[in-house]
N, C-alpha and C positions, 0 to 999 in steps of 0.2 A: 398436575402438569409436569412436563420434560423440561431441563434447561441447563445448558454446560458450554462450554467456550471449545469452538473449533479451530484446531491452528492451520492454514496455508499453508503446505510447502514443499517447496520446487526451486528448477534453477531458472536463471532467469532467460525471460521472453516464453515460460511455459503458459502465460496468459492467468496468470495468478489475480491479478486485477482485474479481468477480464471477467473472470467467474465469479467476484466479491463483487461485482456491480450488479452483474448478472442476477446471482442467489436473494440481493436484498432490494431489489428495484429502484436503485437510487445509486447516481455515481458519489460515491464516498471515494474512490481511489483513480489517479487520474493514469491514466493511458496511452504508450506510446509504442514507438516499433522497437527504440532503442531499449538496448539491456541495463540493467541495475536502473529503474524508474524511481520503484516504490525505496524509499530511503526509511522509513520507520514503518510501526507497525501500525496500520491501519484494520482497524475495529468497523464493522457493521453487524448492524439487529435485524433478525429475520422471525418475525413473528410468526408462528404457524397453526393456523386455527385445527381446530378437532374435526376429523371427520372418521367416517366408518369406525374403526376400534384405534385409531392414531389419537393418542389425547393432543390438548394444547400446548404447544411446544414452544421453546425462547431459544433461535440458537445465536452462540455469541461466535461468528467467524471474526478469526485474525489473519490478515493479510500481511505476508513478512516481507521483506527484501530477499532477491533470489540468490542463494548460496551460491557463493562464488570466493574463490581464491583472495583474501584482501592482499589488498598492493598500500593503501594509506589509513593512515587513523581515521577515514571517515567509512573508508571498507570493512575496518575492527569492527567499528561502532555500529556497523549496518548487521555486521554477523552476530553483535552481541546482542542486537532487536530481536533475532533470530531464535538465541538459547532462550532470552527470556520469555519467549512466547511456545516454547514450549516446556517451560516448570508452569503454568497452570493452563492445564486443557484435557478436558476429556475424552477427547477425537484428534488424531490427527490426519490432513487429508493429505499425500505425496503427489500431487499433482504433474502430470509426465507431460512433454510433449510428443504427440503419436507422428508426429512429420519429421523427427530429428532420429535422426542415428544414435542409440547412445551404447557406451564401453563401459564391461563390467567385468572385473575378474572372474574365473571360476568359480562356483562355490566352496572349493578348498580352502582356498585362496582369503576368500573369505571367511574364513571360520578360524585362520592362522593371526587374528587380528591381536596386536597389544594390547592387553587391558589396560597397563599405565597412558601408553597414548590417547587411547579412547576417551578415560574418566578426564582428562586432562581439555576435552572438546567438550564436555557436558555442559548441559544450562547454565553451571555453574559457574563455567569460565568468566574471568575478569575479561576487562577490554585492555586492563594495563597487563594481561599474560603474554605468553606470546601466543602468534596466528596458530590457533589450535590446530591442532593434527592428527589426522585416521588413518594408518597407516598399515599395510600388514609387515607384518615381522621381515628386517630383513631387504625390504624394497620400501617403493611410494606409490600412491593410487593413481593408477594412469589417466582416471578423467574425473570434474567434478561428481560425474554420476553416483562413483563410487562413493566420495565423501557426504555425502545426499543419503545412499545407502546406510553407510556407518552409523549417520546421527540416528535415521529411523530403528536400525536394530539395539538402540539404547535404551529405545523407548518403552513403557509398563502401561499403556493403554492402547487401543484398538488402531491403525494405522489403515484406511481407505486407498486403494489405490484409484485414481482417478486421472485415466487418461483421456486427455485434451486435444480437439483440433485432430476429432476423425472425419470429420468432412473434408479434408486434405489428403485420405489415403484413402486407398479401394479396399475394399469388406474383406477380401481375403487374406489383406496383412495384417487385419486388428488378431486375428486369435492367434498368430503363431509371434506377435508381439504382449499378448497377456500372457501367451506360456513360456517366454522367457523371461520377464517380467516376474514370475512368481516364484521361480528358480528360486529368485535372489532373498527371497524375504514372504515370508507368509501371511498374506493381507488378509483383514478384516473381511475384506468387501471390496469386488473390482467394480467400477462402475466405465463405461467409456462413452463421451458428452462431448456437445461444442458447446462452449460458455458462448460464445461470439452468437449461436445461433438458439442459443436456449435450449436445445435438444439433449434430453438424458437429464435436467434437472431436477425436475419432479421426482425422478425415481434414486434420484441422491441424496436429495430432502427428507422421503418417507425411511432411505437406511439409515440416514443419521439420526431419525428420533428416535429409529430403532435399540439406538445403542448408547442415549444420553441417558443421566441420571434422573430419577424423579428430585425437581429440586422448584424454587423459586422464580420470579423473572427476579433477573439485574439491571433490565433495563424496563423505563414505562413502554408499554405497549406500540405508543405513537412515534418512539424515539427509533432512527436506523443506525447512527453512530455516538460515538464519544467524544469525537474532535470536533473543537471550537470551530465558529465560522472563519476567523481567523486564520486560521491552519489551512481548512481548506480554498480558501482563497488564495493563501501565498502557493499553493500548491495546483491548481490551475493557472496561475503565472507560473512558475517552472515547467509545467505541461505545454504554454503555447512555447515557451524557450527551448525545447527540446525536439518540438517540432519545426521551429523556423529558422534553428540554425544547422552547422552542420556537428561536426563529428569532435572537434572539440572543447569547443565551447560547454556543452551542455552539462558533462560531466565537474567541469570547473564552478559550475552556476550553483546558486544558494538563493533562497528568494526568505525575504525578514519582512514582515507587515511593521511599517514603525508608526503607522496612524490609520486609527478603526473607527470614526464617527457612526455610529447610527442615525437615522430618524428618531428624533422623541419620543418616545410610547406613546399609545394613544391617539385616536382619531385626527387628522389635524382639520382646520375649520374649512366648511364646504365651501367651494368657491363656486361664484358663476360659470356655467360654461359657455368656452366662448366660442361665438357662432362665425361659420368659415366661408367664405366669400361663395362657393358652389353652393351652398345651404347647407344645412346639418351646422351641429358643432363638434367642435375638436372634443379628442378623450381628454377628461380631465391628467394632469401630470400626478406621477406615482412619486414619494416620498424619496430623496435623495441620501445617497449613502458614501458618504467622503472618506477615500482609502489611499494612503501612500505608504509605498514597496521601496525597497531597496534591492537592486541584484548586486549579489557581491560575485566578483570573477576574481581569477589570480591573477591575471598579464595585461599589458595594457592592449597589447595585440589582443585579446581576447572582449576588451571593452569597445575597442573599435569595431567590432563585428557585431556586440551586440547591439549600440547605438545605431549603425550604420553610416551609407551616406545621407548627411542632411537631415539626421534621426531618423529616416526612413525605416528601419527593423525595426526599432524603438516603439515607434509608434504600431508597425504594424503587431508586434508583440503586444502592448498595450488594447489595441483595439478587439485584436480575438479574445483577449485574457478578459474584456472587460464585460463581452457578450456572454460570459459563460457565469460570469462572478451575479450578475445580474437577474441570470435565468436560477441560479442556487438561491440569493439574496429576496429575491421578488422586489426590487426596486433600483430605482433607477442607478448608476454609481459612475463617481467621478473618481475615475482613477491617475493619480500620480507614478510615473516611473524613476528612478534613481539608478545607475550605472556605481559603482566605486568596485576599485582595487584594491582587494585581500590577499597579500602574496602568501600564496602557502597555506590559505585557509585549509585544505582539506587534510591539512597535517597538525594542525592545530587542535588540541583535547578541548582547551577552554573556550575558542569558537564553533566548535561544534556541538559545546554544551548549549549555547545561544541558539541554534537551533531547535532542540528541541522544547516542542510546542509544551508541554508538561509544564517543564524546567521556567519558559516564558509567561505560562500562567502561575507558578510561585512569585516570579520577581515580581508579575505586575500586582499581587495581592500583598505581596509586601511592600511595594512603593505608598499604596493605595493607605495601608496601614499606619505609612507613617509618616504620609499627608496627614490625615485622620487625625494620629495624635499631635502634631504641630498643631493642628485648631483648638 
């Protein structure tokens, strides 16, 4: 069998999440209209059976945060998700939007680039360096495209061009946009698809196994992600907060699971059902699942928007978030909401290590450990 890790990447609002829910049939990444969504890197498994001369393939797509200019330590930390997901991957996919105008130097212009600046942007980069930079000699890159561009031509594996959201143009600008497009950088493989519509997938699937290594799976078969249930629940709460408010709130928001109750393993004991005044009886009730969240904001002006009046946001945030946690869960859940003000979290290194889901599953196996040895 085929099996190698795919990385995402694109600027944002290129529908990058969009195509990782798409490709593995399972929302693993949650989705919004606003820009910089996806804050780490989200993993999904796309199992692909053998057919005609296509052997059995595992591909492991990584979904990045969209490259973009950082402005705070939580911007570093989003670009630094970035590098790291591309030092291990066998594919990378540069995902365009075909709706958006985009600016690129010359090719010249291009080819004049610094090597010290470059090496200096590489996977490599710390998050304590400074906001890495692509620059050519002499000037600056007049739009992120270009900086998108730089990282790709650093790269020593195969690079997909895959332009997105061509059912938004007519048929005769996609090819005088693939041939500027390929000016820039000489791609693997052009494909052009709507994730949104599923169109052109299949035929992206059958090039990527084309060009994966013969190797192992990394993941069971049945598995479509890496991230805890956890993770993805706090993250469907930031999803309905980014849709229910507006324009500044959402970026100041932080969503922290501080209590995960399951149902007990195991069958629980059959109850009578119970029979409904029309006749029939009621479904029996589904196993309960008790969750309380924290939103951290910076400003108090920004907790009073998200509470609202009379909780009223509060609540309806809580109420979409809880239909969605439920429909992932398969059971029923009672969810808790919390407001608190974090001034200046999104500049803070050591709160945004708390964030990450990774990081949150070490403490808690280290707490657990040393409950354990107190008995």
């Amino acid at each position: 069998m085929k099996s190698g890790f795919v990385s995402i990447l694109g600027r944002p609002n290129a529908g990058k999440s969009t195509l990782l829910n798409s490709l593995v049939g399972e929302k693993v990444a949650i989705v919004t209209s606003k820009p910089q969504t996806t804050r780490n890197r989200i993993t999904g498994v796309l199992e692909v059976p053998a057919k005609r001369k296509q052997p059995t393939a595992q591909i492991v797509f990584v979904d990045t945060p969209g490259v973009h200019k950082p402005g705070t330590q939580l911007d570093r930390r989003m670009m630094q998700e970035v590098y790291e997901a591309l030092e291990t991957r066998d594919i990378v996919i540069l995902l365009v939007d075909a709706s958006r105008e985009m600016q690129f130097a010359e090719p010249a212009e291009l080819a004049a680039l610094d090597e010290t600046q470059v090496s200096e942007a590489g996977p490599e980069a710390s998050i304590d360096s400074p906001t890495p930079d692509l620059r050519p000699k002499g000037g600056s890159w007049r739009s992120e495209d270009e900086f998108v561009l730089g990282l790709v031509q650093k790269l020593d594996c195969p690079v997909f061009l895959v332009i997105n959201k061509i059912d938004l143009i007519r048929r005769e600008q996609l090819l005088p946009l693939i041939d500027g497009l390929m000016k820039q950088y000489k791609f693997a493989e052009v494909v052009p698809i709507s994730a949104r519509k599923r169109d052109g997938l299949d035929v992206l699937v059958e090039k990527l196994v084309e060009y994966l290594p013969v190797g192992e799976r990394y993941f069971p078969p049945e598995q479509f992600t890496d991230q805890p249930e956890r993770f993805l629940v706090a993250e469907l709460i930031r999803e309905r907060i980014l849709m229910e408010t507006g324009e500044e709130v959402p970026y100041a928001a932080a969503v922290v699971i501080e209590k995960f109750e399951e149902p007990p393993p195991g069958p629980e004991k059959a109850k009578k059902p119970r029979p409904l005044k029309g006749g029939g009886f009621a479904e029996p009730k589904q196993p309960l699942t008790n969750i309380s969240a924290v939103i951290y904001c910076e400003r108090e002006g920004q907790k009073a928007i998200l509470i609202g009046k009379q909780g009223a946001k509060l609540k309806a945030i809580g109420t979409s978030a809880r239909k969605e946690i439920e429909s992932l869960l398969g059971t029923r859940v009672y969810l808790e909401l919390h407001v608190i003000v974090e001034p200046g979290w999104r500049e803070s290194r050591g709160f945004i290590d708390t964030l990450d889901w990774r990081r949150q599953l070490e403490d808690m196996a280290a707490r657990q450990a040393g409950e354990v040895a107190e008995e």
